[in-house]
C-alpha positions in Angstrom: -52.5 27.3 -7.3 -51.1 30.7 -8.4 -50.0 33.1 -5.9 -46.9 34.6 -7.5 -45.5 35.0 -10.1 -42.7 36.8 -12.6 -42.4 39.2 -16.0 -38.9 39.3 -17.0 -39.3 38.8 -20.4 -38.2 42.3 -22.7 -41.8 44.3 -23.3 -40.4 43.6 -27.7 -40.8 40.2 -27.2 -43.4 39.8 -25.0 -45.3 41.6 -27.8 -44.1 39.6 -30.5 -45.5 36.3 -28.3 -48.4 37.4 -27.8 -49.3 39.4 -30.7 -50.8 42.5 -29.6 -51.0 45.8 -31.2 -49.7 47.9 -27.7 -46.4 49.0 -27.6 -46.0 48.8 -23.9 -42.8 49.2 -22.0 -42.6 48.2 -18.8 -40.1 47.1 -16.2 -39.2 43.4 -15.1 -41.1 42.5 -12.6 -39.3 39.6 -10.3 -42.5 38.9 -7.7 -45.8 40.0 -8.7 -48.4 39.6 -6.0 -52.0 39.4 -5.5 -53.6 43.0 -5.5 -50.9 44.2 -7.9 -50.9 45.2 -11.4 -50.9 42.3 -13.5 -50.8 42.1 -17.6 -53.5 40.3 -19.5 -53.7 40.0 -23.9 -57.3 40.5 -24.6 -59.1 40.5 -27.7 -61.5 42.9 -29.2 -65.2 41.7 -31.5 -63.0 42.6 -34.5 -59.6 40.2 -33.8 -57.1 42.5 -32.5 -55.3 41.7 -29.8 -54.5 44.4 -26.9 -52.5 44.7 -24.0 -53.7 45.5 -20.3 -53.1 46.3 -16.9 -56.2 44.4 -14.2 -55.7 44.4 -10.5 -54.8 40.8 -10.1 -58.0 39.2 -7.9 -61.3 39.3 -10.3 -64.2 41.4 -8.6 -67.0 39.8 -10.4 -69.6 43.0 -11.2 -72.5 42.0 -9.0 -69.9 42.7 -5.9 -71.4 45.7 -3.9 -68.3 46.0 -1.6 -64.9 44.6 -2.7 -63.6 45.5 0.7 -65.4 42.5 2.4 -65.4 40.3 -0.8 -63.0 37.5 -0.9 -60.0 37.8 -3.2 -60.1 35.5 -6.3 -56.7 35.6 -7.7 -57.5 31.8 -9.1 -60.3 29.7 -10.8 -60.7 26.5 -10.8 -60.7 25.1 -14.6 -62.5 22.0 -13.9 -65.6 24.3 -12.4 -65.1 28.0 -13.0 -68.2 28.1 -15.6 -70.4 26.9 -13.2 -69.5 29.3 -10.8 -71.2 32.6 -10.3 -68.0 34.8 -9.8 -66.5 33.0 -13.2 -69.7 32.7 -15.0 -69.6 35.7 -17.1 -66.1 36.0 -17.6 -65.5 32.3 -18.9 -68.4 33.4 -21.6 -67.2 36.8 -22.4 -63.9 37.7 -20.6 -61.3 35.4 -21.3 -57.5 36.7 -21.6 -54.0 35.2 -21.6 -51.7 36.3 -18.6 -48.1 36.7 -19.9 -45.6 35.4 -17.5 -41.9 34.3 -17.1 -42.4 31.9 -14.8 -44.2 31.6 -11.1 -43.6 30.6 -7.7 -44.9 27.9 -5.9 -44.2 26.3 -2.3 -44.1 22.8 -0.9 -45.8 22.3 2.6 -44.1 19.3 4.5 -44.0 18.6 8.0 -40.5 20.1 8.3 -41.5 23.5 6.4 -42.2 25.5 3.2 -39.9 25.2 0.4 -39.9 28.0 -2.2 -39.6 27.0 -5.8 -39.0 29.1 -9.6 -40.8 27.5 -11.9 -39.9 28.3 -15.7 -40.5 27.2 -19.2 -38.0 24.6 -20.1 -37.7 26.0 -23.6 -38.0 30.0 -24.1 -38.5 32.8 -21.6 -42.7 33.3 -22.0 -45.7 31.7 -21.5 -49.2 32.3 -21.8 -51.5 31.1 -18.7 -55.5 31.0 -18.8 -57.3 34.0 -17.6 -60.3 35.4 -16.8 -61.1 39.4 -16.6 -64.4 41.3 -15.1 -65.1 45.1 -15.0 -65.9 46.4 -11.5 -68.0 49.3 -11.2 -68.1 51.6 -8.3 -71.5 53.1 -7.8 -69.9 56.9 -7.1 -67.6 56.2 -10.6 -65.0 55.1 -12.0 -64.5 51.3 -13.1 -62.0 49.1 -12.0 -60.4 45.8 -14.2 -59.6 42.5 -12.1 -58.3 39.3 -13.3 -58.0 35.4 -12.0 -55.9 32.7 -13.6 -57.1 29.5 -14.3 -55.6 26.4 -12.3 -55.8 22.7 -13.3 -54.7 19.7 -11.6 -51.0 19.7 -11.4 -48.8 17.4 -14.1 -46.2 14.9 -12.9 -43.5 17.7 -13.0 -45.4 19.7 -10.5 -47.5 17.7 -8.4 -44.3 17.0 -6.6 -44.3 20.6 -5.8 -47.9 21.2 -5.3 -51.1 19.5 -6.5 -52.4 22.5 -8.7 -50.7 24.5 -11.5 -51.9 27.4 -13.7 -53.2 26.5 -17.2 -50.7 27.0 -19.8 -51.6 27.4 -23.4 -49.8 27.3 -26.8 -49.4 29.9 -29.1 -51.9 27.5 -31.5 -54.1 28.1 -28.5 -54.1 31.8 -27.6 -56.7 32.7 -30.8 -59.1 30.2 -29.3 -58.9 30.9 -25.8 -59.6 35.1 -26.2 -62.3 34.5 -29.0 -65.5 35.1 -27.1 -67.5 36.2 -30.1 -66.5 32.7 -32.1 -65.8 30.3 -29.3 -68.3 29.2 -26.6 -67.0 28.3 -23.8 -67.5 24.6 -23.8 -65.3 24.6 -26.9 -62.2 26.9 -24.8 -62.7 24.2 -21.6 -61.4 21.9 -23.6 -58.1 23.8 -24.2 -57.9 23.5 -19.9 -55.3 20.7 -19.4 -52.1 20.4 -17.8 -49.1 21.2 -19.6 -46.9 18.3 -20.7 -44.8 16.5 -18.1 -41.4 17.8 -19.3 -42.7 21.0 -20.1 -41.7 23.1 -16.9 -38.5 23.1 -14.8 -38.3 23.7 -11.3 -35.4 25.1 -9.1 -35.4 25.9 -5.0 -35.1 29.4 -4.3 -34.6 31.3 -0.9 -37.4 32.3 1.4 -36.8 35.9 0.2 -39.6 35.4 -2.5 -42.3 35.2 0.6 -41.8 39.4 1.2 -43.3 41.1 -1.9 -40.9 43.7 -1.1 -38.6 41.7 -2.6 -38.7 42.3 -6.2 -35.4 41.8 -7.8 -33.4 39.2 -9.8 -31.7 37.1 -6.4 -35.6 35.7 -6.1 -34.9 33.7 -8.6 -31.6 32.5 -7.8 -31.1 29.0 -7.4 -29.7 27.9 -3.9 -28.0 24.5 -3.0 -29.3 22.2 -0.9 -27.7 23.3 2.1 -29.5 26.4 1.7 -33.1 25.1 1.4 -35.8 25.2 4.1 -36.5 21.5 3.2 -34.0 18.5 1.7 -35.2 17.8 -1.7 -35.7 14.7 -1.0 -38.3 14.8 1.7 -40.5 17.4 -0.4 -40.1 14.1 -3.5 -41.5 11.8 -1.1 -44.0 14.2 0.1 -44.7 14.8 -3.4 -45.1 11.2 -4.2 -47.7 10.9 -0.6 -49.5 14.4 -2.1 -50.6 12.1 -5.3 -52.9 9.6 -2.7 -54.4 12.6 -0.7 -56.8 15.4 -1.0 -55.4 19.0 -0.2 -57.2 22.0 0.3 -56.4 24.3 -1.8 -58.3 28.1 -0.8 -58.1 31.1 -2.9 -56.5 32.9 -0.2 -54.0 30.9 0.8 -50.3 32.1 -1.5 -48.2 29.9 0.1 
C-alpha cells in the first residue's frame, strides 16, 4: 500500500536522478495525497525522458463517470496486467513516480502508528507507475496515475504487508520503454526492494490531515510520543507475516 507520500528532494536533482529533459521547479512537498498532483518521468517513442504532473488515482479511459468510479491510487504488481483498469497502461503507460520517501501506518489493536519511510542511502527514489489519459466527452483530457505495490520486504512487513515497487536507476530505461519492452519482460523488474534498503522512523499523527504539509511530518518522535509502543507494532508485525490482510484501494491508512 501507497497512500502518501513526500517530494523534498531539490527540482536540480530530482532531474539529474531521473534524467529528464524538463526543467521543472517546484516546491517540497511534505504529504502528497490521493487526488493531488503527483510527478511521474515518462518516456516518449524516441527515448527522451519527460517530466509530468497526473492526478494521483488512474481513471482508466473506458470510465464514463469518474465521479462514481472508484479511486485507484495503487496496482497490484503481482496482477495489474490482468486487470482491466491496468491493462493498457502496464502495455503502454508505464512511468516512474519520483519520491522522497512515503508514509505508511501500522493497525494494532491499541491504534495506528504513523511511520516516514526513506531511502537508507540518498534522498530519491524511483517507484513503479502506471499512467492513463481520461477523456471527458464535452473536452478536455485529464492524466491520472497509480503506483505499483508488491508484497512488503522484511524491513516493512513489520509496518505493513504491502510496499510500493522501487526500482534502480539500471531499471528506470526498462521500466518506461513501452515501444522496446513488453510487459512480461518489465514484470519481472516488480520485486521488493532489498531488506536493508529503507529505513523507518514513527512520526506524529499530524501526517493523517493533508493540511498538514510541512517539514514537522516528518519529524521523528520518541517513544513516549507514539500512538503505539514499538514493540507491540514488532510483534504485530511478526503475527501480520502468518495472516492475510485486506488491503483495499481506498483504504490510506
Amino acid at each position: 500500500m501507497c497512500g502518501r507520500l513526500a517530494l523534498t528532494t531539490p527540482p536540480d536533482a530530482v532531474r539529474s536522478f531521473f534524467d529528464y529533459v524538463d526543467r521543472p521547479n517546484f516546491p517540497p512537498r511534505y504529504n502528497i495525497a490521493p487526488t493531488q498532483p503527483l510527478a511521474i518521468v515518462r518516456q516518449t517513442l524516441d527515448g527522451t525522458r519527460r517530466f509530468h504532473l497526473v492526478r494521483w488515482g488512474l481513471i482508466p479511459p473506458w470510465v464514463k463517470d469518474p465521479a462514481s468510479f472508484t479511486l485507484l491510487i495503487n496496482a497490484r504488481a503481482e496482477t495489474a496486467s490482468q486487470k482491466p483498469s491496468f491493462r493498457n497502461a502496464m502495455r503502454h503507460h508505464r512511468c516512474l513516480v519520483p519520491a522522497s520517501g512515503f508514509y505508511e501506518w501500522r493497525r494494532t489493536p491499541e491504534g495506528k502508528q504513523p511511520f516516514w519511510i526513506r531511502p537508507r542511502e540518498g534522498d530519491i527514489m524511483g517507484f513503479a507507475g502506471l499512467w492513463e489519459t481520461w477523456s471527458d466527452p464535452d473536452g478536455g483530457d485529464m492524466d491520472t496515475g497509480a503506483i505499483l505495490t508488491i508484497e512488503s520486504n522484511r524491513m516493512m512487513s513489520a509496518i505493513h504487508h504491502r510496499m510500493p515497487v522501487i526500482l534502480k536507476p539500471d531499471q528506470f530505461g526498462t521500466w518506461l520503454d513501452v515501444a522496446n519492452v513488453d510487459r512480461r519482460e518489465a514484470e519481472k523488474l516488480l520485486v521488493p526492494a532489498e531488506d536493508d534498503f529503507l529505513v523507518a522512523m514513527p512520526v506524529s499523527t499530524r501526517v493523517n490531515k493533508v493540511v498538514n504539509d510541512d517539514p514537522d511530518v516528518q519529524r521523528e518522535i520518541s517513544e513516549d510520543e507514539m500512538q503505539v509502543p514499538l514493540k507491540k507494532i514488532r510483534n504485530a508485525g511478526k503475527a501480520a507475516e502468518k495472516e492475510a490482510v485486506d488491503d483495499s484501494q481506498l483504504d490510506l491508512f
